[in-house]
C-alpha positions, 0 to 999 in steps of 0.5 A: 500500500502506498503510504502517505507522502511525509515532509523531512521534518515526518510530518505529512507533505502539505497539498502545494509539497505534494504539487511541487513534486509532482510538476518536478516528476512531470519535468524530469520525465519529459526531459529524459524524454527528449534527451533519449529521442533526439540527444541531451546536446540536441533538446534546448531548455524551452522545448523541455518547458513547452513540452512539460507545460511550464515556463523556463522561470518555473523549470529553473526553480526547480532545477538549477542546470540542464544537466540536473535534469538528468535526475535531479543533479550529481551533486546529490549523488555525492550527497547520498554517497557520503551519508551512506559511508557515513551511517556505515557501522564502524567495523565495516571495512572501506570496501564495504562502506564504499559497496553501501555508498554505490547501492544507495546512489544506484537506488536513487533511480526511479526505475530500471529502465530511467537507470539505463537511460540516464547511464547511456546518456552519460556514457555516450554524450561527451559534455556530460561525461566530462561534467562527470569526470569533473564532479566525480573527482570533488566527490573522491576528495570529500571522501578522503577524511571517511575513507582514511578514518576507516583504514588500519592504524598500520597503514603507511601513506594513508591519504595516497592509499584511501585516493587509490581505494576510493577511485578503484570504487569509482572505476569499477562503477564506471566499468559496470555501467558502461557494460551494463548499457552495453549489455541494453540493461541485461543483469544486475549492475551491481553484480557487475560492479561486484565482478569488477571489484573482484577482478581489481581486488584479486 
């Protein structure tokens, strides 16, 4: 049954909350849309609005950039990555505290088939992979303090050991991705970035 929507506070969401999230839905959806009809660099911020029924002004109240409408922007998923490492019991090793940060960024997704979308899209269009890259290298410093604090008194150079664990994780998530789509969705993606994990780790 689906439970009533809640505020952060856990209070239930007002009717103009309730409205908000819903012309966001309305505009993330259309925007996947188009991004995979006719190519992210292709479709312009008007054509989204005009097809989502809204103006411009009110789509950036919501979204801050185009490439935030790919899901609700990257800045969440470093968000969500390091709260997860974060909540992680303290005797959980940094590979696994780095398996629960992935799992919960994976969920994020509304569904499998947006996943594979978004995944091909980041993948196959240059400015976003590249907006990408970029991000993802501000995240793997933000992790470094959660990641060291987790590592063995007895390990030598702490700050180039964490660097090295952490952007193995990353690289195994970029590897399982890009053979997920290349797989058109085939699998688990987690059991691939598993497999991937495996293969570095030996």
């Amino acid at each position: 049954m689906k439970q009533e929507a809640k505020s952060a506070t856990g209070a239930p969401t007002t009717l103009w909350d309730r409205t908000r999230q819903l012309a966001s839905q309305e505009i993330l959806d259309t925007a996947l849309r188009l991004f995979t009809q006719q190519g992210y660099d292709e479709t312009t911020i008007a054509q989204i609005a005009r097809e989502a029924g809204v103006s411009q002004r009110t789509l950036f109240r919501y979204f801050g950039t185009k490439e935030d409408l790919l899901g609700g922007g990257q800045d969440r998923f470093g968000q969500v990555l390091m709260d997860t490492i974060s909540e992680q019991p303290a005797e959980a090793g940094v590979w696994e505290a780095l398996r629960a940060g992935v799992a919960a960024v994976l969920a994020l997704h509304d569904s499998r088939e947006q996943a594979l979308e978004r995944f091909r899209l980041l993948h196959n269009t240059a400015s976003l992979r590249a907006g990408w890259l970029e991000k993802r290298l501000r995240f793997q410093e933000n992790l470094l303090p959660l990641i060291e604090t987790r590592m063995d008194a007895a390990t030598g150079n702490k700050g180039a050991k964490a660097r090295a664990v952490i952007a193995t994780a990353f690289a195994c998530l970029d590897a399982a991705s890009m053979t997920w789509v290349s797989n058109d969705g085939k699998g688990e993606i987690m059991d691939l970035y598993d497999e991937c994990m495996a293969a570095v780790r030996g």
